[in-house]
N, C-alpha and C positions, 0 to 999 in steps of 0.2 A: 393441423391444429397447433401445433409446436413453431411455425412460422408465425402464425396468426397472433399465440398467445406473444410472443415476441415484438413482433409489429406494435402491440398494443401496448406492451410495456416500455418500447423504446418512445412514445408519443408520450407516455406519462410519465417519465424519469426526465426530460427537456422540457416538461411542461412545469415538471414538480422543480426542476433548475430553476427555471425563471420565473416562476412564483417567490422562490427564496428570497434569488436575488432582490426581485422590486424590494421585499422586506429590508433584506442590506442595506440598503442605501440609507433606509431610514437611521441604521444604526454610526452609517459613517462619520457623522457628529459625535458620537459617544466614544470610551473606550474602548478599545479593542475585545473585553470579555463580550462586551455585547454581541459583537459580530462572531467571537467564534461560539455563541449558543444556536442564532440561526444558521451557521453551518452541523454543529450538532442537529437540531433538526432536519436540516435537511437530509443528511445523512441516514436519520432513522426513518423518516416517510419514505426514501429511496429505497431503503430496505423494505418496510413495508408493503409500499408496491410491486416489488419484486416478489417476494410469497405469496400475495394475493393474485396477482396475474399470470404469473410463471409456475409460481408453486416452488420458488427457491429459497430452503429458509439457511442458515447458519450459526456454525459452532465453532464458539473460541474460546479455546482451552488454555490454562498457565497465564491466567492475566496476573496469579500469584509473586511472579516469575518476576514482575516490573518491579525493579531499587525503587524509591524517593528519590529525591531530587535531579538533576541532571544525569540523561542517556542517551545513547544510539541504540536507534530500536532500525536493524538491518534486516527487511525483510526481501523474502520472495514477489516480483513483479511478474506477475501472467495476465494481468487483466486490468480494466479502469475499475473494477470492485472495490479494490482493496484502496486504492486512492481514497475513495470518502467513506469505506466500511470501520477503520481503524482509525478514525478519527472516533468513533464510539469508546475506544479504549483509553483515549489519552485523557490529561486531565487539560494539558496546554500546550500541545503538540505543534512543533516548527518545521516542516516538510522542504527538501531541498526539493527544486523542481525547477526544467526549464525556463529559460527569461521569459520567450514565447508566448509560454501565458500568462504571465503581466502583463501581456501588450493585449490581453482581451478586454472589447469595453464591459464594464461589470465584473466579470469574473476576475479580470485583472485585479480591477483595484482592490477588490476584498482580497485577494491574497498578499498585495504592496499592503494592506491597512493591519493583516495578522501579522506582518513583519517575514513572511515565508521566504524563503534564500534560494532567487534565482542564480542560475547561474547559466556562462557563457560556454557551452560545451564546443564552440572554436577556439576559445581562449585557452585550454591547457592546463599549463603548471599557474599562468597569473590569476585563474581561474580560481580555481585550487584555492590559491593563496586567499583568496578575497573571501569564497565564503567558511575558511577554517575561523576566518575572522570573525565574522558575522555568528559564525556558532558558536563560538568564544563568550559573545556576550550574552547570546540568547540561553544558553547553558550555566555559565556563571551566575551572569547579574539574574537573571530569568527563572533560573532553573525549570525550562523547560525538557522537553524530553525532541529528540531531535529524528527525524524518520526519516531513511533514505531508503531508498531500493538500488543494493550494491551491482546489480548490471545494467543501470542505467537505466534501460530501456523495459518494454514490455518482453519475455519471452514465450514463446508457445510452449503448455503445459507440456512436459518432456521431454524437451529440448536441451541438448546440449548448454551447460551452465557457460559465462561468460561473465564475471566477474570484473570488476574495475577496479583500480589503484584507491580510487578515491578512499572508500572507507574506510582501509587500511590507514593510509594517510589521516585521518580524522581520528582514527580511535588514537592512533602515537599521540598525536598534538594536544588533544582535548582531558585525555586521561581520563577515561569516565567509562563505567561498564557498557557494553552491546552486550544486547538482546537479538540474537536470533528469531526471524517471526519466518516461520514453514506454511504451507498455505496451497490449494487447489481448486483456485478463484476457474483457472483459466480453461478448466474445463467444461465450468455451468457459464463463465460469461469467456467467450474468444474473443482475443483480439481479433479486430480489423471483421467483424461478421455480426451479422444481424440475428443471428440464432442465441437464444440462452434457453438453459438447461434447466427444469427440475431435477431437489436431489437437495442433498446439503451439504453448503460449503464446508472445507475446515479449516478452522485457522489455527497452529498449534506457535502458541509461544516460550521459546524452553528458556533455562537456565540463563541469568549472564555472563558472557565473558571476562572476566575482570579485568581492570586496564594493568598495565606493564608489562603484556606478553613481545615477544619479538615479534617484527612488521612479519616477517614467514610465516612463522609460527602462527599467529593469530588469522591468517588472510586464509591458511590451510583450513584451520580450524571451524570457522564462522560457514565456509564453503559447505565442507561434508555434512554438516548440522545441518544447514537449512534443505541442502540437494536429498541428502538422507530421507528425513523427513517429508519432505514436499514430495519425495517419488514414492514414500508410505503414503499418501495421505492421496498422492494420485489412483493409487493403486484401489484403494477404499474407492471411490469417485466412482470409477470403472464399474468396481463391481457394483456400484447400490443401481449406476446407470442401465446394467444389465436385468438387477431384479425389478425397473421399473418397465421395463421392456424399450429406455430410451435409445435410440442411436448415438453412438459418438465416432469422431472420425479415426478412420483405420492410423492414420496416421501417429495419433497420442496412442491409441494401444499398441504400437511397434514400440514407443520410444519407454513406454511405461515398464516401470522396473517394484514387482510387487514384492523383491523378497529384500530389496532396501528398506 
């Protein structure tokens, strides 16, 4: 049943994609508010379907926690969840994310049209540079709020953390509070797997770090907050997964740490 209901939901989260998109295009004449409300939509029908056919609903806590105007909002990556879950939260959200998909037809261009800050993960330190830039204005002039996922990549729900230079590098530069976002996406949706989970997510967004801490000091700091918390909030996962009688893989209850 649990493959099944997933089957079905993974047909209608690419079906409910490309419905958006046709609508985008309409909007690609317009300002750019326009196009980020049909991603707001679509973001919330995604969610939608996701409780309705999986039975996965979510909670996000400390949205009190977000300054006004320009931030980095550093959260925990486990899952393609969070990628358009947390666009519900922003008000004008700039997401760094690979060039890659800009080069998608459609999905690209709507994110070249939100101004979103690819970036050249061969390219390094010139890398870097380009899009400190880019956040520079998007922050400033924009005051947007700016979302990165400090290791890069996706990781599997309690897994060893792997952090990157980059954010560090961005909070010095930009001067502007981070927001730690803690989170246990990657237990109801895996990477790289066709399985998602009943249960409910969490997403805890705490305090922010104010800017002018030392690059150490801050890179320490942002780490244990979100690992902390994201290994509590694993820990919660587990068990709601046990009293639902769902399966999860031996492997996240080795790495899950319930008294962090």
């Amino acid at each position: 049943m649990l493959l099944i209901r997933s089957l079905l939901f993974n047909t209608a989260f690419y079906l409910n994609l490309a419905l958006w998109l046709l609508a985008a295009m309409v909007t690609m004449v317009l300002p750019p508010r326009f196009l980020l409300k049909i991603a707001l939509c679509w973001a919330q029908t995604s969610l939608w379907w996701m409780r309705v056919i999986v039975g996965t609903r979510y909670e996000i806590k400390g949205t009190e926690n977000i300054p006004p105007g320009g931030i980095i909002m550093a959260a925990k990556h486990q899952s393609t969840w969070e990628t358009f879950a947390l666009v519900t939260v922003f008000r004008n959200p700039v997401y760094i994310l690979k060039r890659e998909l800009t080069w998608l037809p459609f999905f690209g261009w709507c994110l070249l049209k939100l101004r979103m800050i690819p970036v050249d993960r061969g390219a390094r330190s010139r890398a870097l540079q380009a899009v400190t830039r880019r956040a520079k204005v998007e922050l400033g002039q924009n005051g947007r709020q700016l979302m990165i996922f400090p290791e890069g990549t996706r990781r599997p729900a309690g897994a060893e953390p792997a952090y990157k230079y980059g954010v560090t590098h961005l909070y010095a530069e930009l001067g502007v509070p981070c927001v730690p976002v803690a989170l246990n996406a990657g237990l109801y949706w895996p990477r790289r797997s066709l399985i998602k989970r009943p249960g409910t997510i969490k997403v805890e967004i705490m305090p922010a770090i104010p800017p002018g801490l030392d690059k150490a000091a801050f890179h320490a700091l942002l780490q244990e907050q979100i690992e902390t918390a994201s290994n509590r909030l694993l820990a919660d996962g587990l068990a709601e997964l046990d009293r639902l009688g769902v399966p999860a893989p031996v492997s996240i209850r080795q790495e899950a740490q319930p008294s962090a």
